[in-house]
Every structure is written in C-alpha cells, then in structure tokens.
C-alpha positions, 0 to 999 in steps of 0.5 A: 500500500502507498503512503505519502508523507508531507513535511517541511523538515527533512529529518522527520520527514525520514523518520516517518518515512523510515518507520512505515518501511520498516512496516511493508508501506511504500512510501513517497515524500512531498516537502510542501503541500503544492508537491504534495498536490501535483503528485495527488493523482499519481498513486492510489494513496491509502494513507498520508502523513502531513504536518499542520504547519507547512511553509506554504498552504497549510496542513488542513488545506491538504486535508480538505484536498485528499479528502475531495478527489480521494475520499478513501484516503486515510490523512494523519495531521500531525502537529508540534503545537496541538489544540484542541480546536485543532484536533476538534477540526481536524477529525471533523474534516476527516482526517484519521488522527491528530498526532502530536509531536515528538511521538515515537516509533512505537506510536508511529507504528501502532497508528500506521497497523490501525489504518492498514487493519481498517483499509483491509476491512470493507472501505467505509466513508464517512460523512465529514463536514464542509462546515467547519468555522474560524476556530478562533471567531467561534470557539474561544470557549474551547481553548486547551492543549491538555492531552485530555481535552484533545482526546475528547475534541478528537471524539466529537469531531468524529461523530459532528457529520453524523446524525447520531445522538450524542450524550454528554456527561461530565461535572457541572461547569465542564462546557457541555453546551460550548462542546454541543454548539461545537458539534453542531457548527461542524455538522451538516446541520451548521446551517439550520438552529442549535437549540438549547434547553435546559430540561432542569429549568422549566416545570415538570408541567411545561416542558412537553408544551414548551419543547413540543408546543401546544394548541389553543385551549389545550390547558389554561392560558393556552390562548394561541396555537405556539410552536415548540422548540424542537419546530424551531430546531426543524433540520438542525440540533436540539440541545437537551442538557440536564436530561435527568431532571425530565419526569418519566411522563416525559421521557415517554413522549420525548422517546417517540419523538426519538423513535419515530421523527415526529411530534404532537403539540399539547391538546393536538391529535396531529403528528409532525414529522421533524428533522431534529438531532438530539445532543443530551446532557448530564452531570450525573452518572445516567447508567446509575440513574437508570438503575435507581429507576429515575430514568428511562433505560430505552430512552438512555440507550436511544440518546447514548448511540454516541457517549462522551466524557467531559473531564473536569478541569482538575484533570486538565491543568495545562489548560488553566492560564490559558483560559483565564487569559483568553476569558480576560481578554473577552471580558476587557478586549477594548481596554488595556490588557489585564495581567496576572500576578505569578502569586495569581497564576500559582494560585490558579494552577493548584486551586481544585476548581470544583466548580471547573470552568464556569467557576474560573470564568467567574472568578477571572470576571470578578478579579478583572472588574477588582483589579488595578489592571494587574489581577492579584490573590486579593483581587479573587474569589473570598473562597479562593483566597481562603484555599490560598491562605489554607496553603502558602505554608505548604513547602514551594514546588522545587523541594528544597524544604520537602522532608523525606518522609513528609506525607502529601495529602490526595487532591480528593482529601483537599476538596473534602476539607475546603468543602467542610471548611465552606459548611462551616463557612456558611453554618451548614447553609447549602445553598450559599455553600453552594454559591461559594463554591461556585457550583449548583446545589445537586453537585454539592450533595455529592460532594458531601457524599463522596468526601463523607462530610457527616454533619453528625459527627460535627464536620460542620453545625447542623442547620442546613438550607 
C-alpha cells in the first residue's frame, strides 16, 4: 500500500518515512503541500502523513484536498503545537488522527497497523463536514492543549457529520453546551438552529408544551396555537442538557419523538414529522440513574448511540492560564490588557476548581472588574483566597524544604476539607455553600457524599438550607 508523507523538515520527514518501511508501506515524500498536490493523482494513496504547519498552504488545506478527489484516503495531521480546536477540526474534516509531536516509533507504528487493519476491512466513508468555522471567531470557549481535552475534541469531531445522538456527561461547569454548539457548527446541520434547553429549568408541567408546543385551549392560558422548540430546531440540533431532571411522563413522549421523527403539540391529535438531532446532557452518572429507576433505560440507550466524557478541569491543568487569559481578554478586549500576578497564576494552577470552568470564568470576571489592571490573590474569589491562605505554608514546588518522609495529602482529601471548611463557612447553609463554591446545589450533595462530610459527627453545625 502507498503512503505519502508531507513535511517541511527533512529529518522527520525520514523518520516517518523510515518507520512505515520498516512496516511493508511504500512510501513517497512531498516537502510542501503544492508537491504534495501535483503528485495527488499519481498513486492510489491509502494513507498520508502531513504536518499542520507547512511553509506554504497549510496542513488542513491538504486535508480538505485528499479528502475531495480521494475520499478513501486515510490523512494523519500531525502537529508540534496541538489544540484542541485543532484536533476538534481536524477529525471533523476527516482526517484519521491528530498526532502530536515528538511521538515515537512505537506510536508511529501502532497508528500506521490501525489504518492498514481498517483499509483491509470493507472501505467505509464517512460523512465529514464542509462546515467547519474560524476556530478562533467561534470557539474561544474551547481553548486547551491538555492531552485530555484533545482526546475528547478528537471524539466529537468524529461523530459532528453524523446524525447520531450524542450524550454528554461530565461535572457541572465542564462546557457541555460550548462542546454541543461545537458539534453542531461542524455538522451538516451548521446551517439550520442549535437549540438549547435546559430540561432542569422549566416545570415538570411545561416542558412537553414548551419543547413540543401546544394548541389553543389545550390547558389554561393556552390562548394561541405556539410552536415548540424542537419546530424551531426543524433540520438542525436540539440541545437537551440536564436530561435527568425530565419526569418519566416525559421521557415517554420525548422517546417517540426519538423513535419515530415526529411530534404532537399539547391538546393536538396531529403528528409532525421533524428533522431534529438530539445532543443530551448530564452531570450525573445516567447508567446509575437508570438503575435507581429515575430514568428511562430505552430512552438512555436511544440518546447514548454516541457517549462522551467531559473531564473536569482538575484533570486538565495545562489548560488553566490559558483560559483565564483568553476569558480576560473577552471580558476587557477594548481596554488595556489585564495581567496576572505569578502569586495569581500559582494560585490558579493548584486551586481544585470544583466548580471547573464556569467557576474560573467567574472568578477571572470578578478579579478583572477588582483589579488595578494587574489581577492579584486579593483581587479573587473570598473562597479562593481562603484555599490560598489554607496553603502558602505548604513547602514551594522545587523541594528544597520537602522532608523525606513528609506525607502529601490526595487532591480528593483537599476538596473534602475546603468543602467542610465552606459548611462551616456558611453554618451548614447549602445553598450559599453552594454559591461559594461556585457550583449548583445537586453537585454539592455529592460532594458531601463522596468526601463523607457527616454533619453528625460535627464536620460542620447542623442547620442546613
């Protein structure tokens, strides 16, 4: 089989090459993407290797090429300065993987057997998105470099040509809506309106109108006929976060929709056939919903056709400065730049963020609006400087002070403790526990599960909200 590898240095150039030989590939190199263009019809190509950042046309240009005039052909990006809008884009176009560099000879060769075991299956083409937006007008949201984020942005460009349902779940705070828009804006669908609902807050009594609509005179104050939501959403995305908040009764009539692409308003004997992709949403374990019996488990396997897992922003450190940055720069993009302070930053990286991204965006917001034009620790959150104050005497991260056999307590420990410390902050007051800490309050009852804080035994006073 043919391979081509396209990259403006020579030595990696050969070190990819040398490898796929050793692998039995027969391969050809181009040292820019016009080379790479002018022997585009020369070979059947069954894989390309091309590099992002090119001296001419870029690598994505090489992409959308390939994946025009030979559809069958596997392209592989690779990539010194991954992103994950980088990875999000390149997997929506089509490509097969976003590499990152430096990789090795053991990944090389993992990825180039994948792509030979999935060429010797039956070809397979997916349908991929023509689509795809200016990363950086529209998904500034979206800011990582983290191997985790990249992972999961990797998934969802995957799936964005189909017009599969998509589950999302992940902590509160974790961008679920900023990843569904996401989705849909590299989807055949970009065209048409992305909808978001969110199920938890609307009463259990109008969410089927406000969703489905409703005739005239079907319940009091039904003085009109009204369209629903997912009229509106007609041939594009219906986002449905906080899916676990919805009653059975609904979940019954939210399934036949799934099921059979239509719907009936309220107090209407008519169906409407619809053109609507679901993306669901969930800060909670669904498959333990399922079991406990508060949801549906065929309408969880119809919305589950494609699972993905936000991770919280504790597990993608890398990503904090830079998204503190990028929501400064938002909020103040007319104004003289804000900075940080490095006893700031510091604090941002070791800060636990159990309110994850939503908690940071709100507390950069506060301190750009406190600061002098240089947000320091005084300028955060109260409940950020308390974790700061909690900590400084920790010894500093070269080690020097670090005894032998000094014990460092779990990052799980310290959220419990700041948890109760909060509890008892507020007197035990959940909702303005919650409110602290920059989370909803079904988040803080399972914290205070999981770190087994027991007001009982005096973790914190016992009224509570």
């Amino acid at each position: 089989m043919d391979a081509l590898v396209i990259d403006d240095e020579p030595q990696l150039r050969r070190f990819v090459s040398d490898v796929l030989q050793e692998d039995g590939w027969e391969v050809s190199e181009a040292e820019s993407a016009e080379q790479a263009f002018e022997m585009l019809r020369d070979r059947d190509w069954a894989v390309v290797f091309c590099d992002v950042v090119l001296g001419g046309v870029d690598g994505f240009s090489v992409l959308r090429r390939f994946k025009e005039e030979l559809p069958q052909t596997k392209v592989i990006l690779m990539t010194g300065h991954g992103t994950a809008v980088g990875a999000l884009d390149a997997t929506a176009y089509g490509a097969y993987d976003y590499l990152l560099k430096p990789f090795g000879v053991d990944a090389l060769q993992s990825l180039s057997r994948a792509v030979a075991e999935r060429l010797a299956k039956t070809p397979h083409h997916r349908l991929v998105s023509t689509n795809v937006p200016n990363a950086y007008e529209t998904d500034i949201d979206l800011v990582g470099r983290s191997e985790a984020f990249i992972e999961v942005m990797k998934q969802v460009g995957r799936v964005a040509g189909t017009s599969l349902p998509v589950l999302l779940t992940g902590e509160s705070g974790t961008g679920k809506e900023v990843v569904a828009s996401a989705l849909h804006r590299r989807s055949q669908r970009a065209l048409k309106p992305f909808v978001a609902v969110n199920c938890g807050a609307i009463p259990a009594e109008l969410i089927e109108s406000e969703l489905f609509g409703h005739v005239r005179g079907s319940f009091t104050g039904a003085d009109r006929d009204r369209r629903g939501l997912w009229e509106e959403a007609d041939g594009g995305t219906v986002f449905l976060d906080e899916i676990t908040e919805t009653t059975a009764a609904f979940q019954v009539k939210l399934l036949r929709a799934l099921q059979e692409g239509e719907i009936r308003r309220v107090g209407s004997n008519r169906t409407q056939k619809l053109d609507v992709r679901v993306i669901a949403a969930s800060n909670q374990d669904v498959e333990l919903e399922v079991k406990a019996g508060r949801f549906r488990g065929d309408l969880f396997y119809r919305l589950n056709a494609v699972s993905i897992v936000l991770p919280p922003l504790r597990e993608r450190r890398e990503d904090i400065l830079s998204l503190a940055k990028t929501f400064a720069q938002q909020i103040y993009s007319l104004n003289p730049a804000v900075t940080f302070s490095r006893e700031a930053l510091n604090l941002f990286e070791q800060y636990s963020w159990p309110g994850n991204i939503r908690e940071l965006e709100n507390a950069v917001v506060r301190a750009a609006a406190m600061c002098d034009g240089t947000v320091r620790v005084q300028d955060l959150p109260e409940r950020i400087r308390n974790f700061h104050r909690d900590h400084e005497a920790l010894p500093n991260q070269t080690g020097d002070h670090i005894e032998p056999k000094e014990e460092w307590p779990a990052l799980a420990e310290i959220e419990g403790r700041y948890v109760s410390r909060v509890l008892i902050h507020t007197g035990g007051n959940k909702q303005a526990a919650a409110r602290l800490l920059g989370v909803d309050r079904k988040t803080l009852d399972r914290m205070i599960k999981r770190h087994h804080i027991n007001q009982a035994a005096g973790h914190f006073p016992s009224r509570v909200a």
